[in-house]
Every structure is written in C-alpha cells, then in structure tokens.
C-alpha positions in Angstrom: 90.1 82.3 -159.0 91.6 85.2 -157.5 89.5 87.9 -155.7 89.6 91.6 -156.8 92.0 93.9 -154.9 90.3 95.1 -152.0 90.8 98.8 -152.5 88.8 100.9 -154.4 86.3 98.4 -155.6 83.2 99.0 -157.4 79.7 97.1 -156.6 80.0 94.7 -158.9 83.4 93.7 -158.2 82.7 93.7 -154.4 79.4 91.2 -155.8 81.9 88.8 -157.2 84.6 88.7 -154.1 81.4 88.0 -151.9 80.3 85.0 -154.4 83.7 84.0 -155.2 83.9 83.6 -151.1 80.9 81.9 -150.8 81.4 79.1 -153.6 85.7 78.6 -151.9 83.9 77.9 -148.6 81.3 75.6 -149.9 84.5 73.3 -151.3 86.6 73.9 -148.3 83.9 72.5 -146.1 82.8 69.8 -148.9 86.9 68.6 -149.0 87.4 69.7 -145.2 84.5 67.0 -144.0 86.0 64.8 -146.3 89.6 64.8 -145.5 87.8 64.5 -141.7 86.2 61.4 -142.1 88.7 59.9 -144.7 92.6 60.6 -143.3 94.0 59.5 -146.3 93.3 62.6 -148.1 95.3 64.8 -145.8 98.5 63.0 -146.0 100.4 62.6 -149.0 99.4 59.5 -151.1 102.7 57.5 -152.1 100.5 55.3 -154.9 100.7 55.9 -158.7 98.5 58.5 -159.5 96.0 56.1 -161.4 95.3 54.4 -157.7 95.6 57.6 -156.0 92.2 58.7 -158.3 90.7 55.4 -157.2 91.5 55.8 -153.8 89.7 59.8 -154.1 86.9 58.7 -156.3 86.0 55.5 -153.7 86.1 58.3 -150.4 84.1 60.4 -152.6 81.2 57.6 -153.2 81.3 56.4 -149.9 81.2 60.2 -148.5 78.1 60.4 -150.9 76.4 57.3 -150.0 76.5 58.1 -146.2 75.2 61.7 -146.5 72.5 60.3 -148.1 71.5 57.0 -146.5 72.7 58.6 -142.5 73.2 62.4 -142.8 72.0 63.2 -139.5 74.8 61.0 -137.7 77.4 61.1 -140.6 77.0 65.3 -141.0 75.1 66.3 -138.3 73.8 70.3 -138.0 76.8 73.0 -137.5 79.0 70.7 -139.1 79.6 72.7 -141.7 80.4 76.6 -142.3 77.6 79.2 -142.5 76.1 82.5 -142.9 75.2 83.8 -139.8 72.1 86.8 -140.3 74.6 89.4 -139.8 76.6 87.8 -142.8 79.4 86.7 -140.4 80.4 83.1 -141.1 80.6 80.4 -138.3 83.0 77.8 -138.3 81.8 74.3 -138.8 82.9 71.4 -136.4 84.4 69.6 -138.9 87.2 72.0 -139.1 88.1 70.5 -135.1 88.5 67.2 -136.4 91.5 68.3 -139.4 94.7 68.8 -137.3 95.6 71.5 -140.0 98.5 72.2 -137.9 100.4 68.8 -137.8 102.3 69.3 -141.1 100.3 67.5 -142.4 98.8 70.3 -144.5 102.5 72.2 -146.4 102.0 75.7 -146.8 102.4 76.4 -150.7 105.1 78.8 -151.7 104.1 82.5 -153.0 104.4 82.8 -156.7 106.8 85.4 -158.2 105.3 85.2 -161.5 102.2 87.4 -162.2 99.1 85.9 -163.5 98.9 85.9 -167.2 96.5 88.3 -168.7 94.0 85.8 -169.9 93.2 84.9 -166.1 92.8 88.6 -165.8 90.0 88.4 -168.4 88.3 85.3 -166.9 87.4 86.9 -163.4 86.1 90.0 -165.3 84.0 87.6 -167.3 83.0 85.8 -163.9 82.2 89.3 -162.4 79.8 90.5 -165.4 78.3 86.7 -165.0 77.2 87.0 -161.3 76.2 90.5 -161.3 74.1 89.8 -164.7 72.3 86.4 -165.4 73.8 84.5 -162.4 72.8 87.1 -160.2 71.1 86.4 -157.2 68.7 88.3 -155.0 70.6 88.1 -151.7 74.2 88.7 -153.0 73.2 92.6 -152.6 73.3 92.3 -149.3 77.1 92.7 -149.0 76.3 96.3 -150.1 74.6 96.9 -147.3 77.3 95.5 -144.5 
C-alpha cells in the first residue's frame, strides 16, 4: 500500500501513514532477519518457481522453529527495529548483517503508470479501518510529535 501524500494531511490520514509504517517495518525486519540468517533469499533463485516456494517455505519453518526453540541466541534483543519513547525508530542489528549494497538487492524501476483508481479506494478503506474499529490507543500519539 501506498502512504497518503504528505502535504496537507488530515488526522486520520496522518493515523494510517503512521500504521501503514509500522506494519512495512514489522515485514522488513521479519524478511530482513530472514534473508540474514538464510543467503539464499537475497540472491536470485535460478530454480523453477515450484522449488523456489520450497526452498522459501523450508527457511521459513526453520526461521520459525529456531525463534522458538533458541530465540535468545538465534534473535537476540536490538535485533530487530523499534520504537524508541520519543517515537524515533532504532535500527536493528540485523540490518548489519544484509550487505544491501552488493547488488545483490536491484533497485526496482519507478512506474510511469498511475495507480488505478480501485487502489485509490482500498487505502481510504484501510484509513477509515484503523482510525475506526482497528484503532488503537497509542497510534494517537503521532499527533502529538
């Protein structure tokens, strides 16, 4: 999903960039640790798509099984992004081990086309979601910043 323009924004549109933010860098840091610990998700896969799901849903299992059975060693504290009190976010260490900067990681091309109007209506039906019944009692405290 696309975040509202950042000009002239009303609360409730500022409320969804701030949880629209929040949920990209829990999968960022969910596919960041995971590309960490298993290299053969940043690198292109040259297998048949079929394997190349095997191959995902197998680092995905064992990334599962070793949270749970050794998290302390496996994802140890400030391994991951967070929320600092002042609602800054501090990087994660993971983000030291992906050398984002080798190629490795291709830089997609901007799209000409515009998104169609239908996506247009999703986000406002996302924004009227979290600032209704998905609303949660600390998102208001982007307001405040």
């Amino acid at each position: 999903m696309k975040p509202y323009s950042k000009s002239q924004l009303s609360e409730e549109k500022r409320i969804y960039n701030y949880r629209l933010s929040r949920a990209r860098r829990v999968s960022e840091n969910a596919f960041g640790i995971l590309a960490a610990r298993f290299r053969v998700l940043y690198t292109m896969m040259c297998l048949d798509p079929r394997k190349a799901r095997y191959v995902v849903l197998a680092c995905c299992t064992l990334h599962n099984m070793l949270l749970s059975k050794s998290s302390q060693s496996y994802c140890p504290a400030g391994c991951m992004d967070y929320e600092g009190e002042n609602g800054q976010v501090i990087l994660g260490s993971w983000r030291k081990d992906v050398c984002i900067n080798t190629g490795n990681f291709v830089p997609l091309p901007k799209c000409k086309e515009r998104h169609p109007k239908n996506a247009d209506d999703m986000r406002d039906i996302l924004c009227g979601y979290v600032n209704g019944p998905g609303a949660v009692p600390w998102q208001w405290k982007v307001l405040i910043a």
